[in-house]
C-alpha positions as CSV (number, residue, x, y, z in Angstrom):
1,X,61.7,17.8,-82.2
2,X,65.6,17.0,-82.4
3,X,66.7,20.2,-82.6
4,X,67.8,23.5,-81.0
5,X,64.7,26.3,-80.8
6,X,67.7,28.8,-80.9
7,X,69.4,27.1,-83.8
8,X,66.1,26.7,-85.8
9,X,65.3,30.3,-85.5
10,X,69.1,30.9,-86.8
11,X,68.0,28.7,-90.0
12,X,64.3,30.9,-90.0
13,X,66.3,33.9,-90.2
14,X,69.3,32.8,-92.8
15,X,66.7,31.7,-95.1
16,X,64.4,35.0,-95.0
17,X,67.6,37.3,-95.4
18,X,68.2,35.5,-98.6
19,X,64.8,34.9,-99.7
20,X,64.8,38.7,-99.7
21,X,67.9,39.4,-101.2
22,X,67.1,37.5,-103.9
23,X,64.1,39.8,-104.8
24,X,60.8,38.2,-103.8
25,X,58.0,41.0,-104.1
26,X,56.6,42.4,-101.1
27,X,53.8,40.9,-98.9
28,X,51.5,42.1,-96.1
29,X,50.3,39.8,-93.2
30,X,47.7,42.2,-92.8
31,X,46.0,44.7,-94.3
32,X,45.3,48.5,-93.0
33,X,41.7,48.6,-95.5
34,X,39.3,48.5,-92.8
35,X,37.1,45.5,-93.0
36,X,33.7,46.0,-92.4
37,X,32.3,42.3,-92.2
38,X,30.9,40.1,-94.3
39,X,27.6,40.3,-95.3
40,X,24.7,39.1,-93.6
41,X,27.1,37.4,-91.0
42,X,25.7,36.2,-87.3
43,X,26.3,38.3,-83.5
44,X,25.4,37.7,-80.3
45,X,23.2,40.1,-78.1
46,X,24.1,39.8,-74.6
47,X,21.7,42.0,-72.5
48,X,23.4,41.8,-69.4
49,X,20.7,43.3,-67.2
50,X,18.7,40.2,-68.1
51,X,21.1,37.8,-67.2
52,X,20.5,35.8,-63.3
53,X,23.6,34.4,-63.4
54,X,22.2,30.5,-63.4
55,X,25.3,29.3,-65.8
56,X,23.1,27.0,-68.0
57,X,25.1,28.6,-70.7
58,X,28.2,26.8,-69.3
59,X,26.2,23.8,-69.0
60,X,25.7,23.5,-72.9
61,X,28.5,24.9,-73.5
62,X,30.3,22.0,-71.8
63,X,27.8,19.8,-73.6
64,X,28.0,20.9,-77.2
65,X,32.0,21.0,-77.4
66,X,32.1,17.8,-75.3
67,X,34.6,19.2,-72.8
68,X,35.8,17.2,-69.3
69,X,33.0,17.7,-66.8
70,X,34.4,20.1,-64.2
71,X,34.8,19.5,-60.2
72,X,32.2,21.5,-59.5
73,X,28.7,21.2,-60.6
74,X,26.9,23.9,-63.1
75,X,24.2,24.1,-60.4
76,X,26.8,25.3,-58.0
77,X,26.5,28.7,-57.9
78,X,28.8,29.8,-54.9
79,X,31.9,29.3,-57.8
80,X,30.4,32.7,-59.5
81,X,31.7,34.3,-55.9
82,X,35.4,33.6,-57.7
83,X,36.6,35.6,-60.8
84,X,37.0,33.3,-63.1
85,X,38.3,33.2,-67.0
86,X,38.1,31.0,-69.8
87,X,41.0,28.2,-70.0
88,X,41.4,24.8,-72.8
89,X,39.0,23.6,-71.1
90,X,36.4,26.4,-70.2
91,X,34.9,28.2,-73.3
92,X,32.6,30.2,-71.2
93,X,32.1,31.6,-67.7
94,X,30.0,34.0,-66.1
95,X,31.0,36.3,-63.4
96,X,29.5,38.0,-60.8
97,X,29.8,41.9,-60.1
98,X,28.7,43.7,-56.6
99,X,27.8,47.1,-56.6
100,X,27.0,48.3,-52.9
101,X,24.0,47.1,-52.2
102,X,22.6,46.5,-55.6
103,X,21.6,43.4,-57.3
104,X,24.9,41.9,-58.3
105,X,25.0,41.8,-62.1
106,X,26.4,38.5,-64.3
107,X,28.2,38.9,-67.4
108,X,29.0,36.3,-69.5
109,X,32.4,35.4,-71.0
110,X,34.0,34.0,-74.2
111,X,35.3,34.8,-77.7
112,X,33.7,38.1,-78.8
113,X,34.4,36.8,-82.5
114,X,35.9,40.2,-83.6
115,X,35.0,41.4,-86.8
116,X,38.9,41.5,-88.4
117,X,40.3,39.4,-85.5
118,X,43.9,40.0,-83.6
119,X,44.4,36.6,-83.1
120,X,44.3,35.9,-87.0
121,X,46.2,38.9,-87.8
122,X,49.2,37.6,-85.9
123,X,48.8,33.9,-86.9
124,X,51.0,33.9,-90.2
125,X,50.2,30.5,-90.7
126,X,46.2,31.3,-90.9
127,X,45.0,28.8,-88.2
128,X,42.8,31.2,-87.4
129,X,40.1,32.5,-89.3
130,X,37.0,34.8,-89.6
131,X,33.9,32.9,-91.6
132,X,31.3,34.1,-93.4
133,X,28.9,33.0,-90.7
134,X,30.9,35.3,-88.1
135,X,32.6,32.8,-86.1
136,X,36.2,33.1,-85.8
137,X,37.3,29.2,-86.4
138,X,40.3,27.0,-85.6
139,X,42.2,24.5,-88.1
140,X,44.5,22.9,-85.4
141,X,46.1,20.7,-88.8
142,X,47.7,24.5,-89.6
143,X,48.8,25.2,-86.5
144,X,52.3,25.2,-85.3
145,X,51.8,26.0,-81.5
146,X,53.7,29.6,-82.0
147,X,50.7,30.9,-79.6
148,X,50.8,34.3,-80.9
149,X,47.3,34.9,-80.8
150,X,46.9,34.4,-77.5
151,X,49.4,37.0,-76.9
152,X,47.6,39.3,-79.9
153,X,43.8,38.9,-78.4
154,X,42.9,41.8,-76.2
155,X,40.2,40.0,-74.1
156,X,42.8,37.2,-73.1
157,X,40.5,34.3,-74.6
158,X,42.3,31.6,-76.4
159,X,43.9,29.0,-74.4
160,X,46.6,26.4,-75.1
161,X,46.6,22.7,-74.1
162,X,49.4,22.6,-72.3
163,X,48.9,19.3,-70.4
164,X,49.0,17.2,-73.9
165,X,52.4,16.9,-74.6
166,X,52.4,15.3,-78.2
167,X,49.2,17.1,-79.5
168,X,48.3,20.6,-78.0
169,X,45.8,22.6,-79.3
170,X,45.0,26.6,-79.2
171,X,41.0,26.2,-77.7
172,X,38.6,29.1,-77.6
173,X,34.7,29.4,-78.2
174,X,34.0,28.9,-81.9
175,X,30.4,30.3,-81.8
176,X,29.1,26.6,-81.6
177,X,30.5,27.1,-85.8
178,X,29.5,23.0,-86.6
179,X,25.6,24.2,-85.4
180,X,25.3,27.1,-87.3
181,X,26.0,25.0,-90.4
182,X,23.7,22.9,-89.5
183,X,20.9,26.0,-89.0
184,X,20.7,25.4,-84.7
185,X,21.4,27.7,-82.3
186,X,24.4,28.5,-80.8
187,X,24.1,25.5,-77.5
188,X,24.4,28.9,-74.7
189,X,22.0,31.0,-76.8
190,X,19.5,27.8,-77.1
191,X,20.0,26.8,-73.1
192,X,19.4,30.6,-71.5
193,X,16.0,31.1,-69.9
194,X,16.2,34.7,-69.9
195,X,16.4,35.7,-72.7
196,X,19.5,37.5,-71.9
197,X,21.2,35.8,-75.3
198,X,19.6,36.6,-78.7
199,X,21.3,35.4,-82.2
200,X,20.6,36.9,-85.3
201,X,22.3,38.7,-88.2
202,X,25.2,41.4,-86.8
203,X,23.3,44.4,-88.4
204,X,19.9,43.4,-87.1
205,X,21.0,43.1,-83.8
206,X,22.5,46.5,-83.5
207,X,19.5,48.1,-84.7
208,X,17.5,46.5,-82.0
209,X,20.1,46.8,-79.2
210,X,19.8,50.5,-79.9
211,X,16.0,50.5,-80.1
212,X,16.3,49.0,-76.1
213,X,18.4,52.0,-75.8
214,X,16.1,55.0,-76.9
215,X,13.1,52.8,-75.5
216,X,15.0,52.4,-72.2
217,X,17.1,54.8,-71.7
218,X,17.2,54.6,-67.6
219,X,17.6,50.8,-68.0
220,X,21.0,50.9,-70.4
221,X,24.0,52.9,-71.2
222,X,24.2,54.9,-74.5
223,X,26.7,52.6,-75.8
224,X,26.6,49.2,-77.4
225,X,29.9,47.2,-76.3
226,X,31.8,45.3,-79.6
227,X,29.8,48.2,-81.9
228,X,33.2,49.7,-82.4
229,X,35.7,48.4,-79.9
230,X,38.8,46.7,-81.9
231,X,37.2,47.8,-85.3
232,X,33.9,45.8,-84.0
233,X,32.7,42.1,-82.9
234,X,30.2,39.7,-83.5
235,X,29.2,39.4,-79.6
236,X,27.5,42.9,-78.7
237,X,26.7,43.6,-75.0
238,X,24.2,46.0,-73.9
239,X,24.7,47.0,-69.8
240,X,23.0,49.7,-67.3
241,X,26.5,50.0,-65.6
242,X,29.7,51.2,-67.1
243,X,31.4,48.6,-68.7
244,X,35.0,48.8,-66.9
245,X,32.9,48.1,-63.5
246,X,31.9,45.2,-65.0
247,X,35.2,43.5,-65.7
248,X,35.4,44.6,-69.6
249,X,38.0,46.5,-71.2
250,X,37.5,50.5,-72.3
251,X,40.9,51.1,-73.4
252,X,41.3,49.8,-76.8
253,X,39.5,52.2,-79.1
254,X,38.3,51.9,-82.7
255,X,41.3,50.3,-84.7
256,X,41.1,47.0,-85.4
257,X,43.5,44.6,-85.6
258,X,44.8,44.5,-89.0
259,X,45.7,48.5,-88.1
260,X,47.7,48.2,-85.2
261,X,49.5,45.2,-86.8
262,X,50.3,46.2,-90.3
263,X,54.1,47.3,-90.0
264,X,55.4,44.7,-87.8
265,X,53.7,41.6,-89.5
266,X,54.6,42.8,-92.9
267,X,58.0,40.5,-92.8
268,X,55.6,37.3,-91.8
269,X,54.6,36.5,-95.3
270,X,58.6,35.9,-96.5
271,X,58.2,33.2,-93.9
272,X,55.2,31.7,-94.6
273,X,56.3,31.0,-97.7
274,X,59.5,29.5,-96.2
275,X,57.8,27.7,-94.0
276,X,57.1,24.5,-95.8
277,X,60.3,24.5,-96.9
278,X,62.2,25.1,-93.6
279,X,59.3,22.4,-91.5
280,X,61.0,19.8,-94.0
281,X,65.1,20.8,-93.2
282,X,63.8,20.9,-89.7
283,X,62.3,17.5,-90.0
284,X,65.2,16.1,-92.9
285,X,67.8,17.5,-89.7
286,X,65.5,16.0,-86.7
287,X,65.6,12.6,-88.9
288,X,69.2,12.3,-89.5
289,X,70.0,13.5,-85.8
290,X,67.5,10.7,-85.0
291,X,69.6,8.1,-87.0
292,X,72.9,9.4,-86.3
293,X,71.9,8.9,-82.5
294,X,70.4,5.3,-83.5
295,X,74.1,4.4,-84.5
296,X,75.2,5.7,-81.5
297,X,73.0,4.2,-79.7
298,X,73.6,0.5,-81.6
299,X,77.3,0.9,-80.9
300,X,77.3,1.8,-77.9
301,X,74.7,-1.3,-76.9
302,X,77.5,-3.4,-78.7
303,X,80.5,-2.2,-77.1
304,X,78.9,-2.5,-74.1
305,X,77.7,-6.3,-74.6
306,X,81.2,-7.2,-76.0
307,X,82.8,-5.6,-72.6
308,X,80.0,-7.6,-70.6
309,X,81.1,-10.5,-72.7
310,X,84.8,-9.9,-71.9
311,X,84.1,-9.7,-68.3
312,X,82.0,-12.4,-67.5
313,X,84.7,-14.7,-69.9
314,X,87.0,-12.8,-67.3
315,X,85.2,-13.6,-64.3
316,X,84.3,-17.2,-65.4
317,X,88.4,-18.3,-66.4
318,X,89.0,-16.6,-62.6
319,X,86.2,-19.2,-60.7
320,X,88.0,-22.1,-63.2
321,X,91.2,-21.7,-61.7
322,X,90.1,-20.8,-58.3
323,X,88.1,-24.4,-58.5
324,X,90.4,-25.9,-59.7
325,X,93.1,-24.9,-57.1
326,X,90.7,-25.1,-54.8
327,X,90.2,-29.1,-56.1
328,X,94.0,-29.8,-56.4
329,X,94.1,-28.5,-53.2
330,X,91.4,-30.6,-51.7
331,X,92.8,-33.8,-53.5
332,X,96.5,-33.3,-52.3
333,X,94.5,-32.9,-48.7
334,X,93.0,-36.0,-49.2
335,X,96.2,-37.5,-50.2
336,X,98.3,-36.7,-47.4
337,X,95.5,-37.9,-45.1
338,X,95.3,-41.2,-46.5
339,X,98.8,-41.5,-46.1
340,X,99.3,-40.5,-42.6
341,X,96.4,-43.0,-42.1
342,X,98.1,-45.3,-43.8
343,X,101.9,-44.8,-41.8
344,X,99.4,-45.2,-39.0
345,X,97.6,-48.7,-40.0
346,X,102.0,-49.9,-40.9
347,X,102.9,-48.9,-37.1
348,X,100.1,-50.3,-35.8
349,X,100.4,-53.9,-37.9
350,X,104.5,-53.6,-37.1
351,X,103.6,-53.4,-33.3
352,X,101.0,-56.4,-33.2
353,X,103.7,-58.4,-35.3
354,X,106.3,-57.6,-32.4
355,X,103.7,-58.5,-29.6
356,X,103.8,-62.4,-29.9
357,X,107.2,-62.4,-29.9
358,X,108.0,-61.3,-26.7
359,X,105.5,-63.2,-25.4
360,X,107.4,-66.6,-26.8
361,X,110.6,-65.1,-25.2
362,X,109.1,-64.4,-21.5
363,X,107.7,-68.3,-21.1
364,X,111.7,-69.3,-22.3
């Protein structure tokens, strides 16, 4: 875009101080009412001590959102030996954990699909968004690449396409969203041989998590992981070791999103409604740059040609003369040479004409 990122902020922040000074009624970008799902909406069980680590998962993952096949096969398993995270092109990886001389334990990776998401509490521009079904879903037509939700999400998922230049997209798992429209399986969830996945509704899947808990209690922690954590998620993880061994976060409490967010998003709204409005100076500003330089541009071809022009007319008059001195000079060459052969063939015919002469005058 033809312009300045510090001079269009100047224009984002000229027109919100008079948009406000001339009365608008307040707005909130989020709101501090906890949010406690919507009814009936899917999870994820994730029962890490059944996982083997075999990355099938990946496998359809890579499948279903038809992603670039990576370097590596899925049946490689020495990769799980590297801590790995999700990227624009990754929407899932599992990692490997070593405790002493235990079994190593897998835990899978992705979008936890929080129940009042931080990445669509910062997105003013609501890109981002929560369904009914539980997936948190992407409408890259909203978008305008600000990537604040990737700075917003605690678990560091979505990803930006930085390697496409004209069309960059935020990527992220979206809970295989298109499927469960269609009434399939989420593709990792339909592809895991162990069982270690299970889908269902949010509320059912608690309840049996913590039946595996009271049933088993030296086989799991007392504590279901996404229950609570960031006001709650869709994906739920049940482990036998403590989650921060295990390359999860334990630091970020109860509140959700919408909480933690409420004061310093409550300007964002002023803009949003602005936004339409300042996209179309941006672009009325970009245009007239773009046909101001055009001009330029036209001109300075012009000028340029007509210089050419002059020069070569220049350069051309310069060889005329230069031939034709050369050519008067090779003519008057020429000239003088016939004469002096000419003075020659005179003195030669004067002194066979004398010749006989003399010859009469010696026989006298």
């Amino acid at each position: 875009m033809a312009i300045s990122r510090r001079k269009f902020l100047s224009c984002i922040g000229a027109a919100a101080l008079t948009t406000t000074t001339n009365g608008l009624s307040k707005a909130y970008g989020a709101s501090n009412k906890h949010f406690k799902g919507h009814p009936d909406s899917f999870g994820i069980l994730h029962d890490i001590t059944k996982c083997i680590g075999c990355r099938k998962c990946e496998a359809a993952c890579n499948k279903v959102n038809e992603l670039t096949q990576p370097e590596k096969s899925f049946e490689d398993l020495s990769i799980l030996d590297q801590k790995r995270r999700t990227d624009a092109n990754i929407y899932t990886v599992v990692n490997k954990f070593k405790h002493d001389t235990r079994a190593p334990v897998f835990v899978k990776k992705q979008c936890n699909h929080c129940m009042e998401p931080a990445c669509a509490s910062a997105c003013f521009v609501k890109a981002l968004n929560k369904t009914k079904t539980g997936a948190v879903i992407y409408d890259e037509s909203l978008c305008v690449g600000c990537r604040y939700c990737m700075i917003a999400c605690p678990f560091e998922i979505p990803a930006y396409e930085y390697h496409k230049a004209l069309t960059p997209r935020i990527t992220k798992c979206t809970m295989c969203y298109p499927r469960l429209l269609e009434g399939k399986l989420p593709g990792c969830v339909e592809a895991c041989p162990k069982e270690a996945l299970i889908f269902g509704e949010r509320d059912k899947l608690l309840k049996a998590a913590w039946q595996r808990i009271y049933r088993y209690p030296d086989q799991y922690l007392e504590h279901i992981y996404g229950e609570h954590e960031m006001g709650g998620t869709s994906w739920l993880y049940l482990s036998k070791h403590p989650f921060s061994k295990i390359g999860m976060r334990e630091d970020l409490g109860k509140k959700s999103a919408p909480e933690l967010t409420t004061g310093p998003l409550s300007a964002v709204p002023i803009v949003v409604g602005l936004w339409p409005v300042l996209l179309t100076g941006v672009y009325a500003i970009s245009k007239r740059k773009d046909k101001i330089t055009k001009e330029e541009k036209e001109k300075a071809v012009a000028q340029t040609t007509a210089l050419a022009k002059e020069d070569t007319e220049k350069k051309l008059e310069a060889l005329r003369e230069k031939m034709t001195r050369e050519k008067t000079s090779a003519i008057n060459f020429e000239v003088k040479k016939a004469l002096e052969e000419a003075e020659k063939t005179d003195a030669a015919d004067k002194t066979d004409d004398k010749a006989p002469e003399e010859s009469g005058k010696e026989e006298n």
